[in-house]
N, C-alpha and C positions, 0 to 999 in steps of 0.2 A: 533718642526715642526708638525704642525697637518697632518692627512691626507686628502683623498678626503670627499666632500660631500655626507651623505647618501643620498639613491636613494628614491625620495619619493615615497611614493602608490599611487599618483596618475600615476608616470610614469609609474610603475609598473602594474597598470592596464592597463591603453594605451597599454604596451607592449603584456601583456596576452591578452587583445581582436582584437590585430592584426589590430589598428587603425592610427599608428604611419606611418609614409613616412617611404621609405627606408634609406633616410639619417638618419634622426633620430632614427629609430632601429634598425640601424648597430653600432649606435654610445654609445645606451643605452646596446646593445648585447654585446659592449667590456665592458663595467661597471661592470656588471651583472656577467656574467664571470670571475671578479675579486671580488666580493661580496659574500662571502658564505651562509648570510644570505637573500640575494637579489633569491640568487638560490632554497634554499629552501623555502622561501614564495611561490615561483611561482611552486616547486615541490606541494606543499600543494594542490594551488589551482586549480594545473590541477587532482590530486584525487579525490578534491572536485566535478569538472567539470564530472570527469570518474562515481562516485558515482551517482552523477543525471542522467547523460544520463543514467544509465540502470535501476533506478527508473521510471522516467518520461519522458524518449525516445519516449515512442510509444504515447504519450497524444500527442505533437507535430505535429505527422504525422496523427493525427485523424483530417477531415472534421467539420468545426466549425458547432453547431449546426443550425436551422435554425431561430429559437427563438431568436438566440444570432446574426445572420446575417444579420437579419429584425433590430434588433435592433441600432446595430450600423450604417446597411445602414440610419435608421432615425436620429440619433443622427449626424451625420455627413454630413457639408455641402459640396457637387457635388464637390466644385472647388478644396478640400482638401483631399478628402476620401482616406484612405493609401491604397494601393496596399495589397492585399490579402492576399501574401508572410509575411506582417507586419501583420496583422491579426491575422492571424495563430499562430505567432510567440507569441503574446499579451496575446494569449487566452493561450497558452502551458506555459507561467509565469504567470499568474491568478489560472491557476490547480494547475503549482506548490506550491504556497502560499497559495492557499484552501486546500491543501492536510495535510497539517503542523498544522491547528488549526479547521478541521471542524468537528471534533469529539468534541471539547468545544461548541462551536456553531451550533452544529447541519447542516446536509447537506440538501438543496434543490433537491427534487424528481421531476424527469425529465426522459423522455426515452432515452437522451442524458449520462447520468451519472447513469446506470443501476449497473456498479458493487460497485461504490460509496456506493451505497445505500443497495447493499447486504452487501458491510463490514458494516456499521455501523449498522446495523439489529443484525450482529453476534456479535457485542463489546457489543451493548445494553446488547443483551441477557445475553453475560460473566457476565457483571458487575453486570447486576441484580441477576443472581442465584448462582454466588457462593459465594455469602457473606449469603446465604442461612445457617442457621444453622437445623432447624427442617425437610425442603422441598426442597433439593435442586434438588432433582430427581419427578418424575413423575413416575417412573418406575424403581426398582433400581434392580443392575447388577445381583442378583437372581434369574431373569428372564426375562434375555436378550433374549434370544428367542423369547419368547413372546415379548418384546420389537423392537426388529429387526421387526421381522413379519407385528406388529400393525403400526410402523411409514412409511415400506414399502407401507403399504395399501396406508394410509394417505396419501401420498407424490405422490403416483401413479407410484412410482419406488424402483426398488429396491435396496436400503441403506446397508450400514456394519456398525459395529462399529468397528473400526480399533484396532486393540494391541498394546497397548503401552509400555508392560512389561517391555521391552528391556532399555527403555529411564527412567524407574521408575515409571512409573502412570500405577494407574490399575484403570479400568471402574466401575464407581459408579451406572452409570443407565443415563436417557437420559427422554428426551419431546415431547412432539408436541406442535410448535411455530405457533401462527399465519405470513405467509409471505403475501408480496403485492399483490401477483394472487395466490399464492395456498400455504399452510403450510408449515412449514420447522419443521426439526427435531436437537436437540441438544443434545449431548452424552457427558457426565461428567465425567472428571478424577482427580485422588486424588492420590499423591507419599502419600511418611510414615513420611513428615513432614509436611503435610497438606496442603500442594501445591496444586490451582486445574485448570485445562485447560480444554478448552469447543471445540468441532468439530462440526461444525455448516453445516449443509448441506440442499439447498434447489433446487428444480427442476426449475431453472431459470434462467438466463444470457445467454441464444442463444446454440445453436448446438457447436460453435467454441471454444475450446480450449485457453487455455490463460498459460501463465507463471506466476510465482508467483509473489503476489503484498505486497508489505510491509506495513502496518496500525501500528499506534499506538495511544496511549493516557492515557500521563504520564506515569508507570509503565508498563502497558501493550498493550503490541503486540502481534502481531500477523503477519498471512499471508494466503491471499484469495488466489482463482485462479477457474476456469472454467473447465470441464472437460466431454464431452459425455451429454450436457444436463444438466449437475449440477454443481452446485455454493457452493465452501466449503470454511472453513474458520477455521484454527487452532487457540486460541488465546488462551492466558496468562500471568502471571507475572514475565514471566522467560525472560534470554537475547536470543539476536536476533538469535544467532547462536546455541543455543541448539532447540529454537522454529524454525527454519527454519528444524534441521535433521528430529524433530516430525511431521512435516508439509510432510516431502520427505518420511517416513513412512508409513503415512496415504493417498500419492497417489502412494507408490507403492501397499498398500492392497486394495483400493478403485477402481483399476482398471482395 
């Protein structure tokens, strides 16, 4: 005696996006319920679901550019043009899937996509100085002071270099970066196995506040965010959850 039929993925998706009548998803809901695997695929995918919304929740509820609203009003003939609502929605899956590869391919600079393009300023930077063997400083942690002091000038506020003792990096020394409207400054850390993470900070991204944003590419990650006028950026080749405490360190000394 066999038993019942598995439950295909395609129902199973039906089911999860809440597309299904009532008849038929009361009917797939007793199935399912007797499915243990059927339960946990859909446990999966609503984590998956919970994961993005607080990645790229707030990209959704952002006003489509106007560049991108010209555009599509063009492309789109009168009798057909989606509803807004669908827009929105289009444009918040387009970020998401830009968000995942546009550090291989490089992002387009836009006044729409301001902190896009501060993370990927700060990855640049990582990737280039700390494979640095002879120069990876500009200033090295000897004379932080003096370094503190000079990149404050530079930047027209004033900067820290955060301590990292706690977490195992200690401060090698730091830069002055060319940024898009005014410098930005980079501060260089090295544990005692030669680990190194870069804090990347630049006087740019608006007055408003932001929460932290997660970047990656390949190995390493990181996490931007917004704060009183300045645009920071932890990054390295470490996992996500040691780089995120170093990231909550450096804005509880930063502010």
């Amino acid at each position: 005696m066999t038993g019942p039929d598995p439950i295909r993925d395609e129902d199973l998706i039906a089911f999860h996006s809440g597309t299904l009548g009532k008849e038929a998803h009361d009917a797939l809901s007793a199935r399912i319920a007797a499915d243990p695997d059927a339960r946990a695929t859909l446990a999966e995918w609503d984590r998956q679901d919970a994961a993005l919304a607080a990645l790229y929740g707030p990209v959704a509820k952002e006003p489509l550019p106007e560049q991108l609203r010209a555009t599509l009003d063009a492309a789109a003939p009168p009798p057909r043009r989606p509803p807004a609502r669908l827009l929105a929605a289009a444009f918040a899956l387009l970020a998401i899937g830009a968000t995942a590869g546009w550090f291989a391919a490089g992002v387009m600079r836009s006044p729409a996509a301001p902190a896009f393009a501060i993370a990927d300023d700060a990855l640049r930077a990582h990737v280039t100085y700390v494979a640095e063997i002879a120069h990876p400083v500009e200033v090295a942690a000897d004379q932080a002071d003096h370094l503190v002091q000079w990149l404050s000038k530079r930047l027209g506020r004033d900067i820290k270099a955060p301590d990292f003792a706690a977490e195992g990096f200690l401060l090698m020394g730091g830069r002055l970066l060319p940024g898009a409207e005014s410098p930005a400054a980079l501060f260089m850390y090295e544990d005692d196995t030669g680990r190194r993470l870069t804090l990347y900070a630049l006087p740019e991204g608006g007055a408003e506040n932001s929460a932290f944003q997660f970047l990656s590419s390949g190995e390493t990650q990181g996490f931007y965010w917004h704060d009183a006028g300045l645009s920071y950026a932890v990054i390295g080749d470490l996992d996500r959850a040691r780089l995120r405490t170093i990231a909550l360190a450096a804005y509880d000394q930063l502010i």
